[in-house]
C-alpha positions, -999 to 999 in steps of 0.1 A, spaced: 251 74 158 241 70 119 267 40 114 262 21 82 254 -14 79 282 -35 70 267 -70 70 232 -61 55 229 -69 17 225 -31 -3 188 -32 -16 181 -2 1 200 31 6 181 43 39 190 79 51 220 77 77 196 75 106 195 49 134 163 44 149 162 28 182 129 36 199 95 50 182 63 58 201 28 74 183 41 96 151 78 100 166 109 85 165 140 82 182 173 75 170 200 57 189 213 90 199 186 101 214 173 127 189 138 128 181 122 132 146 88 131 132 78 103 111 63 115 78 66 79 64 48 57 84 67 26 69 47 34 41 17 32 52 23 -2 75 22 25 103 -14 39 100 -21 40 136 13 49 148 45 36 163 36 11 195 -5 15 190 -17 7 219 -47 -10 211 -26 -32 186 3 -37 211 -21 -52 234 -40 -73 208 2 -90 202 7 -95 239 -26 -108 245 -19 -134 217 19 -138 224 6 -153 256 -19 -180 239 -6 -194 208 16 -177 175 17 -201 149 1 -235 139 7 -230 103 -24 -241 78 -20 -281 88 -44 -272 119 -70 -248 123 -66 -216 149 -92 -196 169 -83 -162 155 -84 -172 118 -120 -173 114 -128 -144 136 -103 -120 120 -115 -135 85 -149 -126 88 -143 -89 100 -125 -81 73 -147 -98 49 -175 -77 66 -151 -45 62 -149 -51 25 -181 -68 18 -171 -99 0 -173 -135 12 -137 -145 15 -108 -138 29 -73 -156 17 -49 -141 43 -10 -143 30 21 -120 47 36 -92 24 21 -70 4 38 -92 -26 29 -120 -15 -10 -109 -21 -5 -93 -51 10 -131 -64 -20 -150 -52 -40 -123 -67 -20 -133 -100 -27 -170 -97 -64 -166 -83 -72 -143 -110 -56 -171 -138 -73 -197 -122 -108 -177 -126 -99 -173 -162 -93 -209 -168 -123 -220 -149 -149 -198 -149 -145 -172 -183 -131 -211 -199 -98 -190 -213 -78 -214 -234 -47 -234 -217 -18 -204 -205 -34 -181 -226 -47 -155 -198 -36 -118 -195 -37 -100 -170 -40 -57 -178 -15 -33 -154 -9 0 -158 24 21 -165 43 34 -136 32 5 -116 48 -9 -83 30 -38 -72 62 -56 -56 96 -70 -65 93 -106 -71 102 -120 -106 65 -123 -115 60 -85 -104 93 -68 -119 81 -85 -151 56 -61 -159 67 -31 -140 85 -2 -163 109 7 -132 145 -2 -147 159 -6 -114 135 -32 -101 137 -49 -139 171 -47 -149 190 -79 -151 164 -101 -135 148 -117 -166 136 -136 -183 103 -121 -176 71 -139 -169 46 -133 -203 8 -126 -197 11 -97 -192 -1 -62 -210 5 -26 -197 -17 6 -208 -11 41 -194 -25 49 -160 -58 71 -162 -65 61 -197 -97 41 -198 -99 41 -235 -68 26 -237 -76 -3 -209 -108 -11 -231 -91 -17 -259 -62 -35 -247 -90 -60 -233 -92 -93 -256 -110 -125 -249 -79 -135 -232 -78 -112 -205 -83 -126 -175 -84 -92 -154 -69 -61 -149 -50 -52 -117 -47 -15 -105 -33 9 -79 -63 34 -74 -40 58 -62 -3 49 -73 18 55 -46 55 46 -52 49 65 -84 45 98 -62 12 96 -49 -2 97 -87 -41 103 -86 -61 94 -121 -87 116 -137 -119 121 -119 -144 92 -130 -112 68 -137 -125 42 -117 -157 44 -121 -148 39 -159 -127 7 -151 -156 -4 -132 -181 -2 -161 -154 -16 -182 -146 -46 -163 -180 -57 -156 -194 -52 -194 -163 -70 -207 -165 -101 -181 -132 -92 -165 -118 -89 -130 -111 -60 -114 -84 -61 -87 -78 -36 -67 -43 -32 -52 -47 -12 -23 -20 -22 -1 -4 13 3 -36 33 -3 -62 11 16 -73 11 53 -77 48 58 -49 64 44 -69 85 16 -98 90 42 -119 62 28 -116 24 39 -102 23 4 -92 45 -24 -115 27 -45 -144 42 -21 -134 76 -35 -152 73 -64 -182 45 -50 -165 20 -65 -159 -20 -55 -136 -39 -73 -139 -79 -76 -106 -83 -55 -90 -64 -29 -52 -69 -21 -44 -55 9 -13 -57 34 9 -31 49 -15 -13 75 -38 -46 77 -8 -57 104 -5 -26 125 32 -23 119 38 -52 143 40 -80 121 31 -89 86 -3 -94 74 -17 -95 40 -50 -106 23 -70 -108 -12 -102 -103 -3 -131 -117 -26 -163 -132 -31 -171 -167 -36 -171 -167 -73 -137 -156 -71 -117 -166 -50 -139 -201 -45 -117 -214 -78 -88 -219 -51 -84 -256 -38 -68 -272 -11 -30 -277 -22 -29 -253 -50 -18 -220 -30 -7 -214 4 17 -201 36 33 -218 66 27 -178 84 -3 -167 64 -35 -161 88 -11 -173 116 -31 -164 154 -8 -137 161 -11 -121 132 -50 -128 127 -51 -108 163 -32 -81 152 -54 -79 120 -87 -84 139 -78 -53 156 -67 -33 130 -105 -38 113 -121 -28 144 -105 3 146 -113 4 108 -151 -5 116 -155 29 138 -149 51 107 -130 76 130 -94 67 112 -110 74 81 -128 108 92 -95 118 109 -74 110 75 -100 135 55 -97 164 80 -56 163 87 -52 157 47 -75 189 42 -53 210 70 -20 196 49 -34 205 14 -37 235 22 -3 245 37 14 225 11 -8 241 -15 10 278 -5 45 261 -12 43 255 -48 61 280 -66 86 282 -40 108 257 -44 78 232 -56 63 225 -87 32 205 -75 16 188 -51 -11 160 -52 -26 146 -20 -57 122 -13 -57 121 21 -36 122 45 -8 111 17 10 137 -4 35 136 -33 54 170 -38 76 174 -69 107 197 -57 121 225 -79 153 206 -94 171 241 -93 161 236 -54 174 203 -46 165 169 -55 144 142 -36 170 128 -14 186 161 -12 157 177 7 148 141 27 183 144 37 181 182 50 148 175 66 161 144 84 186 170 97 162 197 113 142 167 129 119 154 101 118 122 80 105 114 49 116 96 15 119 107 -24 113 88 -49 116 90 -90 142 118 -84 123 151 -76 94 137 -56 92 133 -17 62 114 -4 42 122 31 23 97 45 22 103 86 4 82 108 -30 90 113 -25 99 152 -3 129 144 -19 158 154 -24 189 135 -1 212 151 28 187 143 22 184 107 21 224 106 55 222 121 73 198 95 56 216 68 74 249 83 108 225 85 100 218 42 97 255 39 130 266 54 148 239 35 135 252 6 144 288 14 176 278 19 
């Protein structure tokens, strides 16, 4: 039973699949047909479909309290806060719901440091992004993203902003003024098509930043929290931004849970009444979170992202030239261009979907992997064998 969706709004053009159930790195449709989930909600799933440790974390707090909102303090709040603070070494922890929704407060802490702290004149800061961005789709965001269908028609844009090409660390340093207030990266860009910069990148922004008395935020909401086999993406190259934004994995796949993540320097420019959420750092999802870092704390996520990314390289790796042009992959996360005389992005997702295996294109001839971390190695050699005959055919 595929059945379409009459009564939801079109902003997304799924693949005509119905899931009903989902347990580890599978999924079952409301048929009864079973595939293997190569997506992972991109990257909300880290641990898995109905992760048993986080499953009992919800229950456990479903049973106590779920919301207070910010009027009133809760007892998970602080506990979850200063885990993940620990997890990223900073001080602070200002926990929000959507990946979005961080990368917004993110925005308007980073402002607020420019104004206060560096003493930029009166709505005069800039923030630096890079081209091929995807940060979210709220007005603010789509203003400085060069993706037509998320910009398109929903202007008039919000100014502050200046982009530079990705990798280029020349370019960031010039582009940087005494006006710029910070500049705001994906280490890894992932809706892009898993787009990895030049070796030493970071470490370059990193100097850059720091010499120039600019923030450095890190947006690692897709790529954080074990998916490249570090904590974060940043890590890859011994690097620590001044911010972190982090969301999709931070809440298990079970509800919604976001965070910047800074020190006191930073993120101590944020007063009571200027920013907020009636759900952000609510006890359920502050439980969920908590959870999420201890499995985080244990490193073994991480280890297992390194060793099942190897494995995948490498059978990947034997597929270009046969119906694929390239593949990059930091982690467990993979972006494979497809031969257009083979197919195009959806075309394949759509032929995979039919021999048991899901995944999703993007910027036509790409498909992304990103499994959960609990898939096992045998099964990832199996959908790479489902890729291959697709291609062969």
């Amino acid at each position: 039973m595929t059945g379409a969706e009459p009564h939801v709004a079109r902003n997304y053009a799924p693949l005509p699949v119905t899931i009903a159930s989902a347990d580890g790195a599978w999924v079952t449709d409301a048929d009864g047909r079973r595939y293997l989930d190569m997506l992972a909600g991109y990257s909300a799933l880290n641990f898995g479909h109905r992760n048993p440790t986080l499953v009992g974390a919800a229950k456990d707090q479903l049973d106590r309290a779920t919301l207070t909102s910010r009027a009133f303090r809760s007892d998970q709040l602080e506990p979850f806060a200063a885990a993940l603070a620990e997890l990223c070494k900073k001080d602070l922890v200002l926990p929000m719901n959507t990946g979005a929704e961080a990368v917004e407060t993110g925005i308007k802490v980073a402002r607020a440091w420019g104004y206060r702290v560096k003493r930029i004149p009166e709505n005069r800061a800039k923030i630096i992004v890079a081209a091929g961005n995807f940060h979210g789709r709220t007005t603010t965001i789509v203003s400085f993203s060069d993706d037509a269908d998320a910009r398109d028609d929903f202007g008039p844009f919000m100014p502050g902003f200046v982009t530079v090409p990705f990798g280029d660390a020349d370019a960031l340093a010039e582009a940087i003024d005494d006006e710029t207030a910070a500049v705001m990266i994906e280490p890894i860009q992932g809706e892009a098509g898993v787009v990895i910069p030049p070796e030493g990148y970071l470490k370059r922004v990193r100097e850059i930043t720091r010499e120039r008395g600019v923030l450095f935020i890190a947006d690692e909401i897709q790529s954080g929290l074990g998916r490249t086999g570090e904590t974060f993406a940043c890590a890859r190259e011994g690097v620590v931004p001044d911010m972190y934004l982090l969301g999709k994995a931070l809440g298990g796949g079970i509800v919604p849970v976001s965070a910047v993540v800074a020190n006191d320097d930073v993120l101590g420019v944020i007063h009571p009444g200027e920013h907020g959420s009636t759900f952000g750092g609510n006890p359920l999802a502050a439980a969920v979170g908590h959870a999420v870092v201890d499995m985080l704390a244990t490193g073994h996520w991480q280890e297992r992202a390194r060793a099942l990314g190897e494995h995948l390289g490498e059978k990947l790796d034997a597929l270009v030239g046969e119906g694929v042009t390239a593949v990059r992959i930091a982690g467990l996360w993979a972006g494979i261009d497809i031969d257009p005389s083979v197919g195009t992005g959806r075309e394949i997702s759509e032929k995979l979907m039919a021999r048991g295996v899901l995944v999703k294109d993007t910027h036509g001839q790409t498909i992304r992997l990103a499994p959960p971390l609990t898939i096992r190695a045998t099964e990832l050699d199996w959908a790479v064998e489902q890729l291959e005959i697709v291609l062969k055919s």
